[in-house]
Phi, psi and omega in degrees: 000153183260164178338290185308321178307298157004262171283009147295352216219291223260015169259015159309293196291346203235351112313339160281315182310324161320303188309311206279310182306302187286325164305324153309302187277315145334321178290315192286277188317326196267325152298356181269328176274339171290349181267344188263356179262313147288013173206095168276308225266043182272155195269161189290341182285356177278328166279020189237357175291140173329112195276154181343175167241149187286119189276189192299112190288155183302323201224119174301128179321164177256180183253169171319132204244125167231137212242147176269106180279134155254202174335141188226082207291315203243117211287160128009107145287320145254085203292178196288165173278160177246150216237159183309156164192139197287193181294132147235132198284304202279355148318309170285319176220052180247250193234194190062254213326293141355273193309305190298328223267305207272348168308306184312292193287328161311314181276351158283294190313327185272345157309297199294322180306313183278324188278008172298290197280336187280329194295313192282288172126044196301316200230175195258194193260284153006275189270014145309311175242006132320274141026283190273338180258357164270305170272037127289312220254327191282314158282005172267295168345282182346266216286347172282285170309310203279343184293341191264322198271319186221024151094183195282080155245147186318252180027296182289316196298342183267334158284332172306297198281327159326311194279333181276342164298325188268320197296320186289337172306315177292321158315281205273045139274305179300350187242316181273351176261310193271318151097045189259347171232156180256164208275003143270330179289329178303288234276347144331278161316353220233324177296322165305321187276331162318307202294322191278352186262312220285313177288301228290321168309332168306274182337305195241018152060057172214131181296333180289291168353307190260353157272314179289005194266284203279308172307326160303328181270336150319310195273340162345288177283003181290279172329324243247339179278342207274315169290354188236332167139313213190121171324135219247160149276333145346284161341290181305308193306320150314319168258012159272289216305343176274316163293345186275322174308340195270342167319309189289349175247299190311292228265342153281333165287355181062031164274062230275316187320314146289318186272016161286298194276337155314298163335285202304328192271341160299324170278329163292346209255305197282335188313304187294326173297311160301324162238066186250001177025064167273111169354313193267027182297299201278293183282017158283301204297321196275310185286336169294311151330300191268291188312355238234290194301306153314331156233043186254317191266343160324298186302298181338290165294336164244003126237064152069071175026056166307167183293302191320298195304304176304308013133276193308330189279296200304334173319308136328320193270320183304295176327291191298338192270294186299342155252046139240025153284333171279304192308312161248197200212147163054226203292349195311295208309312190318298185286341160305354207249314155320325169309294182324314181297314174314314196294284197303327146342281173325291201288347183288332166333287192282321182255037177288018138260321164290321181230091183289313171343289179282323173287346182279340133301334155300331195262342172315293192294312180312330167245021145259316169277005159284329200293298181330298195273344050075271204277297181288352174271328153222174185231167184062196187337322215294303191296320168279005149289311182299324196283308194310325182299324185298294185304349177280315172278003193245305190294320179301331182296322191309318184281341164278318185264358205016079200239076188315287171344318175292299154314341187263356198264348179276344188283314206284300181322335176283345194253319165272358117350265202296346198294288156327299162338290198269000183251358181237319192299303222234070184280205195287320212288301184327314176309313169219069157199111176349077197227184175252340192228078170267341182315314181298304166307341180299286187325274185310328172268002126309304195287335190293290193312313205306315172323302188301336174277346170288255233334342186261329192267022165238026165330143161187183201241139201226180173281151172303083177312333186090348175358123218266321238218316190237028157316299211289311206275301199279351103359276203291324185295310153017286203260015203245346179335288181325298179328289201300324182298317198286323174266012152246356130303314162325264197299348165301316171272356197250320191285308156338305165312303204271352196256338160289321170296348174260359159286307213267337180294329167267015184317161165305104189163246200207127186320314186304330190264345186257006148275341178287341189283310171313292186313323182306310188302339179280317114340342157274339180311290213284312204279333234254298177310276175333318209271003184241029183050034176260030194328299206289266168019268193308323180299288179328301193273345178285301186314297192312329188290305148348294168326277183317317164264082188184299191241028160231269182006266177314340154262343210244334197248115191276200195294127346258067177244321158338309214262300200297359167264328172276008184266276197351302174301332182282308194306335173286328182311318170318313221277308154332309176286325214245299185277000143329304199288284204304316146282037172278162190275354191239168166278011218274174179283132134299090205292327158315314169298309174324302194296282164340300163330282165333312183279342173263351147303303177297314166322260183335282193326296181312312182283358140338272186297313171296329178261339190239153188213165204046262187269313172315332171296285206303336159322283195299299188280344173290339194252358149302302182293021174247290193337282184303342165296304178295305159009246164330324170306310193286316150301322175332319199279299159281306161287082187297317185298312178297309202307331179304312173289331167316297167319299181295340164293303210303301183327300207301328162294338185296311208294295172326312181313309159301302177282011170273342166246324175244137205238156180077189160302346190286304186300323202289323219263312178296304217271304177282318174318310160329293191293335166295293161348270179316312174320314190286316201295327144333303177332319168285324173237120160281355192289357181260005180285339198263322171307301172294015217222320194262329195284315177285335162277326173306281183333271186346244032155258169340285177281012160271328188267327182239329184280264197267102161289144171323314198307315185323311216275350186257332204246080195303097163192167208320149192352104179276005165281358170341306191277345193306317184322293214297289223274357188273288162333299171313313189292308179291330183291347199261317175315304179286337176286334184289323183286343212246292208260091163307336191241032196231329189347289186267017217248290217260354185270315161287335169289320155311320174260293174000320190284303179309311169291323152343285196304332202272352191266338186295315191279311199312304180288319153292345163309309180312272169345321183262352174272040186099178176084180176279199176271321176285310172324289183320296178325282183275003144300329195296320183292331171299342144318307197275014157256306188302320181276350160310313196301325195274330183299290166358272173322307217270353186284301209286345127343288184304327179269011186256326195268283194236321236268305189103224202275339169270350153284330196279307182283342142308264192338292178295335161308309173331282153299037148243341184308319237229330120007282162277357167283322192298310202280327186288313181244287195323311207265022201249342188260329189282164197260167190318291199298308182282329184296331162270009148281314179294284162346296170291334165287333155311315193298319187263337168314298182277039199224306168311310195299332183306293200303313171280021187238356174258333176293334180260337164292343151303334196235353179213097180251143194232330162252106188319293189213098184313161167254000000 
């Protein structure tokens, strides 16, 4: 029995069962009410009691009736689903197994006979196959009769296919073994038999029939070429009429399963036929295609775009593309390819009101064997203007029929655009390797931005449809709207970008200056960008720019168009950086504009120093640090934190700036007027305390090492006072940093007379020096000074501290005097001639024999040292 019979048999039994249960309950309500109609006065809680038990019926359920089904002409329009079922054994061993069981080994025995009889020489090839087309014919009968005596049973469909099965064996014995039939005449009989297996499968609805009727008849010309050497177009051609039959049976029947393996044994039969480039090839090839192709959107359309029914069509699209790439040759091949593509156009066309679904696979392969033919008919620019355009034109249809499928067949042609663009048209390598003809990449990367930008502005939104086969992906694509728009503008500007920088990179001049035109455009680009509230933007493309000149430029491009691209980069950055700052939502620093800043402080100072040189630099970089100064200025107010940093480029630029113009006392003379400056200018900001606090250690710094040295003051030669201005300067910027800054007062206030005495010991010695004499004379009358006068500053600190000042004058004083000690014992006495080393001795000696005296008249009355000596 077949499937159907099946069930039909057991939803037969389960309705008599149905039956036999509801008469039984019946029985049962109508003795329940007569017992309740003689006991009226029973209480109500008896009727909620456990009713009697039901005796045993009289009359046995009947049993299941099997019945011989008949002929079933007309298939299931919706068969049932099929649901888990556990293992049945009689699957195995039931009447099926039992039926196929005995087909097999029936059809061995007669296989086993003829090599039997052939071995023995019993019989000729004449009656071998006489023989085999008689118990062939004898099992189709068989299977005839039984289907007529008892209805849809194994038995018969399995002697029916033993017999259309002995019959094509007995076909290629006679044609390929024996050569007893000629080779129009098999395929004729191979047709016949197909048509007799094929009706008999109609007639009695079982699909195993009708594969051994047709797949067989399929496979037909496969021997009969393995004997001549090369598939016949004959041959082929019987099996697309066999594929077209099977269509025609298979495909109303939902026997989608025979015509897929059929399909498949026709499309290698014609695949091998193309490429044997036999004459009659291209038309086999072209009727396999439209029968192939034909019934893949047949499927497509009645069941709702299965994997299977999709499968076959692209299948169809592969074939026809590989054979008319074998078949033709140069723009031929291109347009052959066009037809085709048309052709699957044309029908997604017509069934765009019945199957949106299938048409919307179909116009996919159309416009993938368009891209391809396409690909072969121009090159270069041309093609990658064509895919873009096709996507450009795919997302709008898409945004007019609101049609997701259209978008998404418009993302993949965008994608094989840029693939094409960048690796041939418009690669990278045009941008930094020296050329002349960039106009064509101009083009093709112009053509890119313009696709990319439909495509993000034609974005929109549909209902969940449920898609049976790209559910999922047009799903996520839904839900990527928002994304997809921002990022193909995005990459829409950025391709832009590449397509003018490559108009500008050849401009008339010279590759070097028309990479600096790229660093501008790339900066105006960014300053463009910032001024469209686009910050994340600006940053970005201010780093790229930043990239490009730093790690092409500056090696690759020379003098001075390498320096005019980082000044270009810096002023976007500045620009960049200061209105970055000015829309953040907080007052706090940005640390992107801080990054931006910085890169535009390196910028600048470099592209500076590379174009300009001496006084003209330092020109260039003081009127940068004023620029960033007036800044900062400008900035101060809500934005401190930035405007500070602002400050701190400018300090930092002055200075190289200062030292490229001034020298000497002159830089010390710049450096503290800064630094006093700035002090005054703290009162409002403290935060300038910390510049004037560096400016004044840069001087320091500056008049120890080149204006006034230690060595000056020990080491005899022509004005050793030189440096004393520089230490004068020093003394007054720590007096005004001392007046301004309270918590610094005395720090800079002791640093300051340090400072003083330095300077009064530098003058002593040039003083000395100019009244005459030699230099070593002079030099060490002089010391015999700066010793009487250390003794004496001493004396008069430990006075003051003895008198108001309190105890750190008093331990000044005595530092002092150990100072001035150890110059005696240390220098005085081993570098000075007799006569200055005992003029420094007395004056020390008496300087401190005073100091003893006021320090015991004044320590009685204010004591500050527990026990004076």
């Amino acid at each position: 029995m077949t499937e159907l019979t099946e069930r039909l048999n057991s939803f037969e039994s389960r309705l008599h069962s149905m039956e036999y249960e509801l008469a039984e309950l019946r029985r049962f309500a109508a003795d329940t009410e007569r017992k309740q109609a003689a006991e009226p006065e029973q209480p109500l809680w008896a009727l909620y009691a456990e009713p009697p038990a039901v005796p045993a019926p009289s009359v046995p359920p009947p049993e299941p009736i099997f019945r011989p089904e008949l002929p079933v002409t007309a298939p299931l329009k919706a068969p049932l689903p099929a649901s888990r079922r556990e293992l049945d054994l009689s699957a195995l061993l039931g009447a099926r197994a039992l039926a196929w069981t005995g087909g097999a080994v029936m059809l061995l025995g007669i296989v086993f006979f003829f090599v039997l009889a052939v071995e023995r020489g019993w019989i000729g090839p004449l009656a071998r196959v006489s023989l085999g087309a008689a118990a062939s014919v004898i099992c189709l009968a068989a299977g005839t009769w039984l289907q007529r005596r008892f209805g849809g049973t194994y038995a018969a469909v399995s002697a029916a296919g033993v017999g259309v099965a002995g019959l094509y064996a007995t076909l290629l014995a006679a044609t390929a073994l024996y050569d007893l039939v000629p080779r129009p005449a098999a395929l004729a009989l191979a047709g016949g038999i197909a048509a007799l297996g094929a009706g008999l499968a109609i007639l009695w609805n079982t699909q195993t029939l009708a594969a051994l009727g047709l797949v067989g008849a399929a496979l037909v010309p496969i021997p009969i070429a393995l004997q001549d050497g090369h598939l016949s177009p004959v041959g082929t051609a019987f099996a697309v009429l066999i594929l077209a039959a099977t269509g025609a049976v298979a495909v109303p029947r939902d026997w989608t399963r025979l015509y897929a393996v059929t399909s498949a044994i026709v499309t290698l039969e014609s695949f091998a036929l193309v490429f044997t480039h036999e004459p009659r090839a291209t038309a086999v090839a072209i009727a396999a295609w439209l029968v192939s192709g034909s019934a893949a959107v047949w499927l497509m359309v009645r069941e709702r775009l299965t994997s299977t029914a999709t499968s076959l069509a692209l299948q169809s699209a592969v074939f026809a593309g590989w054979s008319a790439a074998v078949l033709y040759h140069g723009g031929a091949r291109g347009y052959a390819l066009l037809v085709v593509a048309g052709a699957y156009g044309v029908v997604s066309v017509l069934l765009w009101r019945r199957d949106r679904n299938a048409a919307a696979v179909l116009w996919a392969i159309a416009l993938t064997l368009a891209a391809i033919a396409a690909a072969l008919l121009v090159s270069g620019v041309s093609l990658t203007i064509v895919w873009a355009a096709e996507a450009a034109v795919l997302s709008r249809l898409a945004r007019r029929v609101i049609e997701p499928k259209f978008q998404l067949a418009a993302l993949v042609w965008l994608t094989l655009a840029y693939v094409h663009g960048v690796a041939a048209d418009a690669p990278l390598t045009k941008l930094f390797v020296e050329n002349t003809d960039t106009w064509i990449a101009t083009v093709s990367a112009a053509s890119l931005a313009v696709a990319t930008a439909i495509v993000g502005l034609s974005t929109f939104d549909w209902d969940s449809r449920g898609e049976s086969l790209l559910g999922r992906m047009i799903e996520d694509l839904r839900r990527s709207q928002p994304l997809l728009r921002t990022g193909a503008l995005v990459l829409a500007a950025v391709a832009a970008l590449y397509s003018a920088s490559l108009a500008v990179v050849t401009l008339p001049g010279s590759w070097d200056w028309g990479h600096v035109a790229v660093a501008g455009l790339w900066s105006v680009a960014a300053v463009g960008l910032v001024a469209a509230r686009l910050s994340r933007g600006a940053l970005a493309l201010t780093g790229a720019a930043t990239v490009l000149a730093l790690g092409y430029d500056v090696e690759q491009i020379g003098d001075p168009q390498r320096w005019w691209s980082l000044v270009a980069v810096s002023v976007a950055a500045v620009v960049v950086a200061v209105v970055t700052q000015l829309r953040s939502e907080t007052d706090a620093l940005d640390l992107p504009a801080f990054a931006s800043l910085t890169v535009s402080v390196g910028l600048a100072g470099g592209g500076l120093w590379g174009l300009l040189n001496g006084p003209a630099l330092g020109t260039g970089l003081l009127a940068l640090a004023v620029g960033y100064g007036v800044l900062a200025e400008l900035l101060s107010g809500k934005h401190r934190d930035f405007a500070t940093a602002v400050g701190v480029a400018a300090l930092g630029v002055a200075v190289p700036a200062s030292v490229l113009l001034l020298d000497g006392t002159w830089l010390v003379l710049a450096w503290t007027m800064a630094a006093a400056l700035l002090a005054v200018f703290a009162a409002s900001e403290e935060r300038l305390q910390v510049g004037s606090l560096v400016y004044l250690g840069l001087a320091f710094v500056h008049t120890l090492v080149f204006e006034a040295q230690p060595s000056d003051v020990f080491v005899a030669h022509r004005h050793p006072g030189a440096g004393a201005p520089a230490g004068v300067l020093l003394v007054v910027s720590c007096a005004v940093l001392a007046v301004t800054m309270p918590r610094l007062r005395q720090p800079l206030a002791w640093l300051g007379g340090s400072l003083a005495l330095y300077a009064a010991t530098l003058t002593i010695l040039e003083l000395f020096e100019d009244t005459g004499g030699g230099i070593d004379t002079a030099f060490q009358r002089g010391h015999t000074a700066v010793s009487a006068v250390w003794g004496i500053a001493g004396l008069m600190l430990l006075v003051a501290g003895l008198k108001q000042a309190g105890r750190r004058f008093q331990i000044a004083g005595f530092a002092l005097f150990g100072l001035s000690l150890a110059k005696l014992f240390i220098y005085d006495l081993a570098f000075l001639s007799s006569v200055a080393r005992a003029g420094s001795f007395l004056a020390v000696g008496a300087v401190l024999l005073i100091g003893g005296f006021f320090y015991q008249r004044l320590a009685g009355t204010r004591p500050t040292i527990d026990s004076p000596v």
